[in-house]
C-alpha positions, 0 to 999 in steps of 0.5 A: 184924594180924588181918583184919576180920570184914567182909572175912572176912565177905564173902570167906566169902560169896563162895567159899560161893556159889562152892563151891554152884555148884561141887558142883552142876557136879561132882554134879549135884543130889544135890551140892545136896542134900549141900550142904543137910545140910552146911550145916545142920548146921555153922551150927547150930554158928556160931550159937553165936559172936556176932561184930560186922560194922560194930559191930553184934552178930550171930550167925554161921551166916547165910551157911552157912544163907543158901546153902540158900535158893539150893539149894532154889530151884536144885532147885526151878527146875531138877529141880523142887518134889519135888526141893526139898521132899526136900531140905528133909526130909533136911536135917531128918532130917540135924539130928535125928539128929546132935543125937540122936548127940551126945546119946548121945556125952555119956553115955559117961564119959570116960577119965582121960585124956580132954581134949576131953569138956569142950569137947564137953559145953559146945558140945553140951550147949547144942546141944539148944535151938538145935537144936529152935529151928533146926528149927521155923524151918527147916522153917517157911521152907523150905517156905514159900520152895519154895511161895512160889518156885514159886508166883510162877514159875507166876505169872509162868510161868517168868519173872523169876527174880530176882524169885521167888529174892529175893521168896520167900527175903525172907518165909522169911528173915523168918518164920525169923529171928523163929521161930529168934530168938525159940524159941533165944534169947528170955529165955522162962520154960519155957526161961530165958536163954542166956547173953549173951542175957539182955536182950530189947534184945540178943535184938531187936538180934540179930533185926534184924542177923540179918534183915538179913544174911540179905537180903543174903546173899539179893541176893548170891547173886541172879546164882549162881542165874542161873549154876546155871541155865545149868550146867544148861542145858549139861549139858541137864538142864530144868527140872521 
């Protein structure tokens, strides 16, 4: 009997969080940073399943996306604004240049005896318009998200990190979901459908589900932020 897309779903998330907490103990923010390019890289490939999660459509690749808001905003918290915002630019970079690589992948002719061409071309033939939709909304958000966390902790002067991890990731998350669906997804005339995308009933359906995901993703991983930090704190590394 096959498990439930809720409870793998929510087993994902957890050992997710998990495994961000366990690269920041074993690399330190370099593993973070790691981790952003990782995860970048493989939900722009998730996104590309949709699955449903209590009989409601929604794209795969939110949980993968979600945990890089808990990595900039442990850099930020912990090594500081610059640290997040390299971040950022090097997830960027990372995504740019795999789209370019497998671009040039598919222009070579595959031998007669080739198998996996085929398969290659369908996911990263498509690849071109997430990808370009992905990157306006992540940087777009990302940005938004360390500006916006580091100006509630100047606000609140370093207090209530609850409020400046979940505030700051809430607006980015809604900025990024609406650029990200509406430039990957929308049935738009310069661009035409995807496929099973072609009715802006499914596109909006879509906006929502995901939105809301990314919220709890956001709540869930409230208390790993609060764990990170005390990994930094015994290991004396402060805040920047």
């Amino acid at each position: 009997m096959p498990i439930p897309n809720e409870l793998l779903w929510l087993g994902f998330l957890l050992l997710d969080l998990l495994l961000v907490l366990l690269v920041y103990r074993l690399f330190g923010p370099i593993g973070l940073v790691a981790y952003i390019v990782l995860s970048i890289i493989v939900c722009n490939i998730q996104v590309l399943k949709v699955i449903e999660l209590c009989g409601v459509p929604t794209t795969l690749g939110n949980i993968l996306y979600g945990s890089i808001f808990l990595c900039t905003d442990l850099l930020g918290e912990v090594h500081g604004k610059d640290a997040a915002k390299r971040a950022v630019w090097l997830g960027f970079t990372a995504m740019v240049l795999v789209t370019i690589f497998m671009q040039l992948a598919l222009l070579f002719t595959p031998a007669p005896s080739d198998e996996f061409h085929g398969h290659l071309s369908a996911l990263f033939s498509f690849l071109p318009r997430i990808v370009a939709a992905s990157l306006i909304a992540y940087v777009l958000s990302q940005l938004h998200d360390v500006w916006a966390f580091h100006w509630l902790r100047d606000h609140f002067q370093g207090r209530y990190l609850w409020l400046r991890n979940n505030a700051s990731t809430w607006v980015s998350q809604l900025l990024d979901s609406s650029v990200f669906v509406l430039l990957a997804f929308a049935p738009l005339p310069p661009l035409g459908s995807v496929p099973g995308f072609e009715s802006w009933a499914v596109v909006l359906q879509i906006w929502l589900t995901t939105y809301v995901i990314k919220l709890i993703v956001a709540v869930v991983d409230t208390p790993f932020i609060y764990w990170g930090r005390a990994i930094a704190k015994r290991h004396g590394v402060l805040a920047g």
